[in-house]
C-alpha positions as CSV (number, residue, x, y, z in Angstrom):
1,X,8.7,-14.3,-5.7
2,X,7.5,-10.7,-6.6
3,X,3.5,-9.6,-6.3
4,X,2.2,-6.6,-7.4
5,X,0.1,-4.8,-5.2
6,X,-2.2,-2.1,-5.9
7,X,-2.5,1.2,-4.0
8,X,-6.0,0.9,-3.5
9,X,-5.6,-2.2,-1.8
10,X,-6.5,-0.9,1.5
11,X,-9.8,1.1,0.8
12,X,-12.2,-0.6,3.4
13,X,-15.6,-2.8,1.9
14,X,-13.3,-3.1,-1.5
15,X,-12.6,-6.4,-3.3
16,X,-8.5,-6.1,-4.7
17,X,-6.2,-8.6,-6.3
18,X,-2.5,-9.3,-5.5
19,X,-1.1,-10.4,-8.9
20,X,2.5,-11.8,-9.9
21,X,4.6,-10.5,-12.5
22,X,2.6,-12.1,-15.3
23,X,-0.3,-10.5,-13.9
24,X,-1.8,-13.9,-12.7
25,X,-4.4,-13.2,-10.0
26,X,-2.9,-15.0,-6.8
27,X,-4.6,-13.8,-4.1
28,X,-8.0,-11.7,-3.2
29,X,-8.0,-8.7,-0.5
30,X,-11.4,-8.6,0.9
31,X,-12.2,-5.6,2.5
32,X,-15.0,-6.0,4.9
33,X,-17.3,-3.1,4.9
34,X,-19.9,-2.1,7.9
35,X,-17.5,-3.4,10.6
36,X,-16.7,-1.5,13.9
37,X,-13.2,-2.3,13.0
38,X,-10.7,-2.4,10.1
39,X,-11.1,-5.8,8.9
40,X,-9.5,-7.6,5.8
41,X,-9.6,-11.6,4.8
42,X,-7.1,-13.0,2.5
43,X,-7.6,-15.7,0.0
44,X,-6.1,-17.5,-2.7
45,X,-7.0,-17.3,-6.2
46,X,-10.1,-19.9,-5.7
47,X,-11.7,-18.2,-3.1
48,X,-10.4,-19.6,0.3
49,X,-9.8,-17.8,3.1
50,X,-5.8,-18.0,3.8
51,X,-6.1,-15.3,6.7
52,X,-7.7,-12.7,8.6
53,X,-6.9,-9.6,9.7
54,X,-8.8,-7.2,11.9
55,X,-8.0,-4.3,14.0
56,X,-7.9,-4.9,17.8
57,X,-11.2,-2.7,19.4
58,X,-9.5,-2.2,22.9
59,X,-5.6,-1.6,22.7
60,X,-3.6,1.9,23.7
61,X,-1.3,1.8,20.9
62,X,-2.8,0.5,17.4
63,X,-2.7,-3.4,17.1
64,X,-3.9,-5.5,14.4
65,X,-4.7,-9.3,14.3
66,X,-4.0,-12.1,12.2
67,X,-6.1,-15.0,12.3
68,X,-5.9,-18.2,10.2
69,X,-8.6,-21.1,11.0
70,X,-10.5,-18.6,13.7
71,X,-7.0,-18.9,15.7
72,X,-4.8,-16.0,16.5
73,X,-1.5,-15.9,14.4
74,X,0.3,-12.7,14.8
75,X,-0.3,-9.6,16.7
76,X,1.0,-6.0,14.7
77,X,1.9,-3.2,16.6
78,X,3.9,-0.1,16.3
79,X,6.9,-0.1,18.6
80,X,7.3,2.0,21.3
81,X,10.8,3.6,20.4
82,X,11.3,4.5,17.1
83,X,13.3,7.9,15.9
84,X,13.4,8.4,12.1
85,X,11.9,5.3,10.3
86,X,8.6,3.7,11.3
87,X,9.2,0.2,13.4
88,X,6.5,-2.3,13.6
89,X,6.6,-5.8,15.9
90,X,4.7,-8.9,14.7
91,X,4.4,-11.3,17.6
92,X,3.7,-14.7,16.7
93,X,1.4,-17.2,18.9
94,X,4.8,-19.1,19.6
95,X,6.7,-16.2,21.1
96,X,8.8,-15.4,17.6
97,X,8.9,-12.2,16.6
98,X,9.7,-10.6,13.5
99,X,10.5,-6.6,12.7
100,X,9.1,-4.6,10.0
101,X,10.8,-0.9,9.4
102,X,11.3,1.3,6.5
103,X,9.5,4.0,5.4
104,X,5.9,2.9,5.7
105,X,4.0,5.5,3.9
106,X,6.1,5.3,1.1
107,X,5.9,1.7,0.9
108,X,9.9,1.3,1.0
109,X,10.3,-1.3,4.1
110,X,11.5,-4.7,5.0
111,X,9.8,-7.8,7.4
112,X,13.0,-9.2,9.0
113,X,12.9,-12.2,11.5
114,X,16.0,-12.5,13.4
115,X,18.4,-10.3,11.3
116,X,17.0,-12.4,8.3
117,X,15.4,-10.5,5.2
118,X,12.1,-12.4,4.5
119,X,10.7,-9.6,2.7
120,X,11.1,-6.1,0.3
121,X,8.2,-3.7,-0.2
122,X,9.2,-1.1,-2.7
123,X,7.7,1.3,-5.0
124,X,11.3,1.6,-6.9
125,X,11.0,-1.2,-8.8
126,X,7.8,-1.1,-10.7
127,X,6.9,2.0,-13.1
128,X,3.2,1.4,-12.8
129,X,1.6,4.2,-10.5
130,X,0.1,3.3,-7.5
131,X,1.4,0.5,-7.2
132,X,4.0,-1.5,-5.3
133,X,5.8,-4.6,-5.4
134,X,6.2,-7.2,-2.6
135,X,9.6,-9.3,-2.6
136,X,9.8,-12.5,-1.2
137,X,12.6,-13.1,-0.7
138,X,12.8,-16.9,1.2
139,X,11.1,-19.9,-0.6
140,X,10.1,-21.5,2.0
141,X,8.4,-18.0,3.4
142,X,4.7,-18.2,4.5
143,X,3.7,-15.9,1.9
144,X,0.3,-15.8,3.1
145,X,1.2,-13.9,6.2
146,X,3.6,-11.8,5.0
147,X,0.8,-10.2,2.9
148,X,-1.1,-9.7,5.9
149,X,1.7,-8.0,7.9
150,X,2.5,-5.7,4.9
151,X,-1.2,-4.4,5.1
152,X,-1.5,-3.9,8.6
153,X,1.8,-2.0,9.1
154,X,0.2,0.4,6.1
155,X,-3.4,0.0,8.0
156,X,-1.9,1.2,10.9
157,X,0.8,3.7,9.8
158,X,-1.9,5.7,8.2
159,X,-4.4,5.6,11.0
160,X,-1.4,7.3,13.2
C-alpha cells in the first residue's frame, strides 16, 4: 500500500490528510495547537482517533510517544550511535523493537523490525513537490503506527 503524504504535514495546530494513490482521503493528521508539547492524533477517514503521538516533556535525548486507547504503544528516540545516516529506535510496550534509518530530512528512510522491511519513505517516487510517499510494504502491517513513527522520526529529526 502506498500513501501520499504532504510536506506540510507536520506544521503544529494544522489539520492534513494522508491520501492513497487515487487520492482517497484515508487518514487525518491533527495537529494539536496551544500544547506545551508537540502533539499529533491520527484518525481514519471518519474521524476516529487511531493514535496519538506527543512529545515526551522530561527526557535527555528527544522521545516521542505513541498512544492508542490512552495506553502507551511505542516510545521514538534517536539512537545514541549513529555516524552518517540518522538512526531512530521504536520500543514497543512488549519489549519489540523496530529501527528506522535513512536519511530523515530528506524523507529517504526505512522502518525495519528484525532485519524485515515493513516500510519505504521516499520522495523519489512521486513527482508532486512537497510531497512524499509512504510504502507499506507487509499486508498484514499495522499501518496506523507506522504513520505515527514516520512523523515522529521527522518531528524529532528536525527539532535536533
Amino acid at each position: 500500500m502506498r500513501l501520499l503524504v504532504r510536506e506540510r504535514l507536520f506544521a503544529i495546530g494544522d489539520d492534513y490528510w494522508i491520501e492513497d494513490t487515487e487520492g482517497r482521503k484515508l487518514f487525518l493528521v491533527d495537529g494539536k495547537a496551544m500544547r506545551l508539547r508537540d502533539t499529533f492524533e491520527l484518525k481514519d477517514a471518519e474521524g476516529r482517533l487511531l493514535v496519538e503521538l506527543r512529545q515526551k516533556l522530561v527526557s535527555l535525548r528527544g522521545t516521542m510517544l505513541i498512544e492508542r486507547g490512552g495506553e502507551e504503544l511505542a516510545q521514538v528516540k534517536r539512537k545514541r550511535l549513529s555516524l552518517l545516516r540518522n538512526h531512530y529506535r521504536v520500543t514497543l510496550v512488549d519489549g519489540t523493537e523496530m529501527d528506522v534509518s535513512g536519511k530523515i530530512l530528506d524523507r529517504e528512510f526505512a522502518i525495519e523490525y528484525d532485519g524485515e522491511l515493513l516500510a519505504q519513505i521516499s520522495r523519489r517516487w512521486l513527482t508532486i513537490r512537497d510531497t512524499y510517499g509512504i510504502d507499506v510494504v507487509r499486508e498484514d502491517a499495522d499501518i496506523a503506527l507506522l504513520i505515527a513513527v514516520s512523523i515522529c522520526v521527522i518531528v524529532l529529526a528536525e527539532k535536533e
